[in-house]
C-alpha positions in Angstrom: 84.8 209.8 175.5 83.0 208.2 178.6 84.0 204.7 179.7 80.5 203.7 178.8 80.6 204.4 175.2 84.2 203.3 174.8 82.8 199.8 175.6 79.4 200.2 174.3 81.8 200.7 170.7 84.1 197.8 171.5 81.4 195.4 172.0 79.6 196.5 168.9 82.9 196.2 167.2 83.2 192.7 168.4 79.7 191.8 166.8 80.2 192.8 163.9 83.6 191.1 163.5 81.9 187.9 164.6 78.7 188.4 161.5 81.4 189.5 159.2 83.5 186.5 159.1 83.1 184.2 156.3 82.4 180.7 156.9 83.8 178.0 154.8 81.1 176.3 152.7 83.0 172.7 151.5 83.4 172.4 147.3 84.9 169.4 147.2 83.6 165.9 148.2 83.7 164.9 151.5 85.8 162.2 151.0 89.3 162.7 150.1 92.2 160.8 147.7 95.4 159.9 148.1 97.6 162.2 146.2 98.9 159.6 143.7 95.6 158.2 143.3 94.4 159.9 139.6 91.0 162.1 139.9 87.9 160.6 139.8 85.0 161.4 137.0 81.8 162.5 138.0 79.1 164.4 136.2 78.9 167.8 137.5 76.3 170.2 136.0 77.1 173.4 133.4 78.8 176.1 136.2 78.0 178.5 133.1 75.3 179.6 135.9 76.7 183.1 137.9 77.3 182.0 141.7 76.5 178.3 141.7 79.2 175.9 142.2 79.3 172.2 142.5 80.1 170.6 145.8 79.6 166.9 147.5 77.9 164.5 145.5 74.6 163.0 147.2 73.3 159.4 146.7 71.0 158.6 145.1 69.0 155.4 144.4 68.1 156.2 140.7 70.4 159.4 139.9 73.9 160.8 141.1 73.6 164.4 141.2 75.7 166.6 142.8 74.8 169.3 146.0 75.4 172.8 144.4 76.0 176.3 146.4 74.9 179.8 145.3 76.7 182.6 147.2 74.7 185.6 146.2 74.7 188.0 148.4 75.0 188.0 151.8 73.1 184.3 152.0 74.7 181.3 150.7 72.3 178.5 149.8 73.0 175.0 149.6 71.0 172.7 147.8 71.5 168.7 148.0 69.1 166.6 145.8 67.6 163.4 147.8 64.9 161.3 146.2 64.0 161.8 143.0 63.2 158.2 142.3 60.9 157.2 140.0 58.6 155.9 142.5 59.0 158.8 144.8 55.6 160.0 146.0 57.7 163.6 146.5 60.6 164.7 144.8 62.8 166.2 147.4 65.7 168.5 148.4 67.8 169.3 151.7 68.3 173.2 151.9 70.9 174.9 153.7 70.5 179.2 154.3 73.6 180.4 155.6 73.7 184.1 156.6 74.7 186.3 159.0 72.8 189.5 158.0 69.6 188.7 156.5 66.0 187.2 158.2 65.6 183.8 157.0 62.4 183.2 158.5 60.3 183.2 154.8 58.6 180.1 153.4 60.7 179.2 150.8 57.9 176.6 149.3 56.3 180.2 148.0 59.9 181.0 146.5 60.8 177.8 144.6 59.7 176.1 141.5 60.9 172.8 139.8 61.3 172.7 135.7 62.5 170.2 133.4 63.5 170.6 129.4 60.3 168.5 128.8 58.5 172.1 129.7 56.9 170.8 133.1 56.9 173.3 136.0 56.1 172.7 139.5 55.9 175.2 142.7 57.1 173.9 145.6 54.2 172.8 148.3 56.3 171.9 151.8 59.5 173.6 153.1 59.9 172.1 156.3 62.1 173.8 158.4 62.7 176.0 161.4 61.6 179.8 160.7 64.5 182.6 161.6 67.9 182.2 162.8 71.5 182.7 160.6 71.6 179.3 159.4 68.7 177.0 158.6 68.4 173.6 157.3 65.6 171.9 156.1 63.8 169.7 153.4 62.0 171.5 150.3 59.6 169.4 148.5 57.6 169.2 145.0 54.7 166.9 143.6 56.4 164.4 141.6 53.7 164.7 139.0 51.4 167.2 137.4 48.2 166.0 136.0 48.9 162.9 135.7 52.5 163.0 133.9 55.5 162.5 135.8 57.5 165.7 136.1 60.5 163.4 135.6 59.7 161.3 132.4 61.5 161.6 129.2 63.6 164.9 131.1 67.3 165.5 130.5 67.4 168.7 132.2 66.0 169.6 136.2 65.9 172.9 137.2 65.5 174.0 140.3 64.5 178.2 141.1 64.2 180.0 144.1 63.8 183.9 144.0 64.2 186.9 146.3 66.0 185.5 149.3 69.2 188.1 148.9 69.1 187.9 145.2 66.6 188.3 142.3 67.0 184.3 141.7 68.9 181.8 142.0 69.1 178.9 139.7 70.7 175.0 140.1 70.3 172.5 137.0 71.3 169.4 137.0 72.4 166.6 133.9 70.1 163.6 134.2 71.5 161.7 131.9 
């Protein structure tokens, strides 16, 4: 074999080592208690959902609900609840994409809806974010109300959908009560 393709194959190698590795994604809250200390409670959604898993808990002004992960695929997605205050304008989310093998340049306001057990559905209408890249962060917003009702009014149940990126769909509910 020539020199040339002898390196040519190492570097390749290399690469792919590099996009192959798996990168921790934290399940457990950030912060962290002494070992005598007994286990706190917290309301964590049903995990009876394929893939989703809760992590870090996010606060919030009217409800405490945890971030949740869905590692389809080959993209993880991380999805972190941040106002859905009952005088939000907007009821918002942080998204995280990570990847090292798919295009994550899509509009995933197209991709994501918003439903409650009350029957209300909403599409998304802003992903602001950075198009491409292996890892992308941004905010995912929703109209907080649909003809006049608020989505969140009288709901027990918010479910949040987002389809085709790596996987048919991926779903995260959250417990408002």
């Amino acid at each position: 074999m020539k020199p040339l393709n002898i390196l040519s194959v190492l570097i390749l190698s290399l690469i792919l080592a590099a996009c192959g590795s798996n990168s921790a994604i934290p399940t457990s809250p950030t912060e962290t208690q002494p070992a005598s200390a007994p286990p706190t409670k917290t309301s964590l959604p049903p995990t009876d959902v394929p893939g989703v898993q809760p992590s870090q808990v996010s606060g919030n002004a009217e409800f405490q609900l945890p971030e949740l992960t869905d590692n389809q695929g080959a993209v993880a997605v991380i999805v972190k609840p941040l106002d859905l205050g009952s005088q939000a304008e907007k009821l918002t989310f942080e998204v995280a994409l990570e990847t090292h093998s798919v295009d994550l340049s899509m509009d995933l306001a197209a991709l994501a809806t918003l439903t409650t057990d009350t029957g209300l559905t909403v599409q998304a209408d802003v992903w602001d974010a950075p198009r491409g890249g292996h890892h992308v962060s941004g905010t995912l917003s929703f109209p907080s109300s649909l003809d006049g009702k608020t989505i969140l009014d009288g709901a027990t149940t918010l479910t949040l959908t987002i389809k085709d990126v790596d996987a048919p769909e991926r779903t995260f509910a959250w417990d408002l009560r």
